[in-house]
Structure formats: structure tokens, C-alpha cells
N, C-alpha and C positions, 0 to 999 in steps of 0.2 A: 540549565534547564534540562529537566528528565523529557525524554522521548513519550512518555506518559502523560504530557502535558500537549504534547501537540499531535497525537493518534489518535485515528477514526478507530473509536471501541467498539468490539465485537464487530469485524467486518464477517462478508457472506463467508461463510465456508460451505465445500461441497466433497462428496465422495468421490474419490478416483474414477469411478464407476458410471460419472453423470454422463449426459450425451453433450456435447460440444452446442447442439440442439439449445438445450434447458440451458448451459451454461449463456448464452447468447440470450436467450428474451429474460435470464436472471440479472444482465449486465445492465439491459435496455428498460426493463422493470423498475430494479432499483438504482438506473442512472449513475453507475460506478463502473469503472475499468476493469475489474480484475478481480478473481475469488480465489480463492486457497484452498489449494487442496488439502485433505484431514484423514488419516486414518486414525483409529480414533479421536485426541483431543489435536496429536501433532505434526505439525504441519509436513506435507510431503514434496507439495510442489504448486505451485501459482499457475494461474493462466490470466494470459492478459488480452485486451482488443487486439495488439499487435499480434499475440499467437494464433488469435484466431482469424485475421485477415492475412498471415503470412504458411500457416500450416494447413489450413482449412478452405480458407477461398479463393487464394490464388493457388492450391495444389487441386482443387475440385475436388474436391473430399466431400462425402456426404455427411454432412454434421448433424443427420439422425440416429448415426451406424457410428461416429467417431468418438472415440470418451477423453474422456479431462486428462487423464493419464498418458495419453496418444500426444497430444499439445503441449503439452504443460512443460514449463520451466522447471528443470530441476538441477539440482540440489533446491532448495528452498532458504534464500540468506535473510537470517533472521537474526533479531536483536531483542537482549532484555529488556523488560518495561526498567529494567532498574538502570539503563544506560542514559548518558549526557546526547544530546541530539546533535551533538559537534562528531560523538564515535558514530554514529548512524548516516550523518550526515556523509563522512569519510569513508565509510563500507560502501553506500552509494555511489557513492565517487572511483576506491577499486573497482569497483564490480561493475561499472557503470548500468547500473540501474535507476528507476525511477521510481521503485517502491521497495518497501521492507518490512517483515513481516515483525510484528514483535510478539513476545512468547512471555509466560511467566516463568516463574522456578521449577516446574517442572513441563515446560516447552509446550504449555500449552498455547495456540492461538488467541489473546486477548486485544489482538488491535494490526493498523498497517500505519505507515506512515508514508506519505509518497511528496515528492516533487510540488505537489499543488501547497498541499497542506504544510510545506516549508515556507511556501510563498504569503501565502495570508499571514500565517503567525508571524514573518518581518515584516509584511507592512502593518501589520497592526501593532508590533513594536516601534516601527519608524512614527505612526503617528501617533501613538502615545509619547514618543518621544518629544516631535515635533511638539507638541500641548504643553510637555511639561518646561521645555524652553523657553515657549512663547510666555509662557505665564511667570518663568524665573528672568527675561529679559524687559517685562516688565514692571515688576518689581524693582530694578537694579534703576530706572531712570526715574 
């Protein structure tokens, strides 16, 4: 299974530039963790709820004056849409992260895949599976 197959497309991306501010009611807005940062198409660095209750609100930061780039995770570990979700899975795993940005062939941002969205995709394998069992162990008697 391609990493393509189980990424959120086109997550938010934002300029280095944003205020920690706007990054926060864009999290709370659109009900997601975490935006990418973008200088033009490729990605520079992530920010997540954790950077901003660990960088921002327990340092008492003003997060109208603070920018994405002040916060933000960097390097940026990212993965091809063209990769197996077992190497993504595994980069995850080194780096211990809980998301990952995926890029195309020329590193642009086309998706994220996180922790959550591993989680659904097996059990909706598991009960596809579980169906397809129930229905071949009937068959058999």
C-alpha cells in the first residue's frame, strides 16, 4: 500500500511568516493538529498543537508577535507520495514522530499522513478482513 492511499490531500500550508496567532484559530477552524510550513511550494517546517502549547504557552510568548518559523519543527521529514506506508511508517518510528509530510517529485507538499490516519486505515482493514472470513467460514460448513 502507497502512502498515497491513506494521506490527508492537500493539508493547510502556511508561510513562515504566519503569526502563531492565525496558526492557532487555523488549527481550531479546521479541526487538525498541525500545518506546514511552505516557502514556495516546499515544505520548510511543521508546527504542531504540541509546539504551540510547549514553545508558546508554557514559555508565555505572545502568539500575536510570534511566527510559524519561531515554533516550528524543523528539518521538515518528509516522504514521497510514491513510497510503501511500511518506509513511512518506519521514518516515523526513527524520528519518532506522529506525522509526515508527503511531497511529489519535485518536493512539493501534496498530503500528511499522521498516526490517526494509520489507525483507521487498519481497522478498516481488520474489518474488512474480519467480513471477508466470516463470509469464507461460512461457506466452508
Amino acid at each position: 500500500m502507497k502512502v498515497s492511499d491513506v494521506m490527508v490531500k492537500d493539508p493547510v500550508v502556511v508561510d513562515p511568516k504566519t503569526t502563531c496567532a492565525r496558526i492557532a484559530r487555523l488549527m481550531r477552524d479546521r479541526k487538525i493538529g498541525s500545518v506546514v510550513l511552505v516557502e514556495g511550494e516546499k515544505p520548510v517546517g511543521i508546527v504542531t498543537e504540541r509546539d504551540l502549547v510547549h514553545r508558546i504557552m508554557a514559555e508565555k510568548k505572545d502568539q500575536n508577535i510570534c511566527l510559524a518559523e519561531d515554533v516550528a519543527t524543523k528539518p521538515v521529514i518528509a516522504v514521497s507520495i510514491h513510497a510503501d506506508v511500511e518506509m513511512a511508517v518506519d521514518i516515523m518510528n526513527d524520528y519518532n514522530i506522529r506525522r509526515i509530510v508527503v511531497v511529489d517529485n519535485d518536493d512539493k507538499v501534496v498530503g500528511i499522513v499522521t498516526t490517526d490516519d494509520l489507525s483507521k486505515q487498519l481497522r478498516g482493514m481488520s474489518e474488512e478482513l474480519a467480513v471477508k472470513y466470516s463470509i469464507l467460514g461460512r461457506k466452508n460448513h
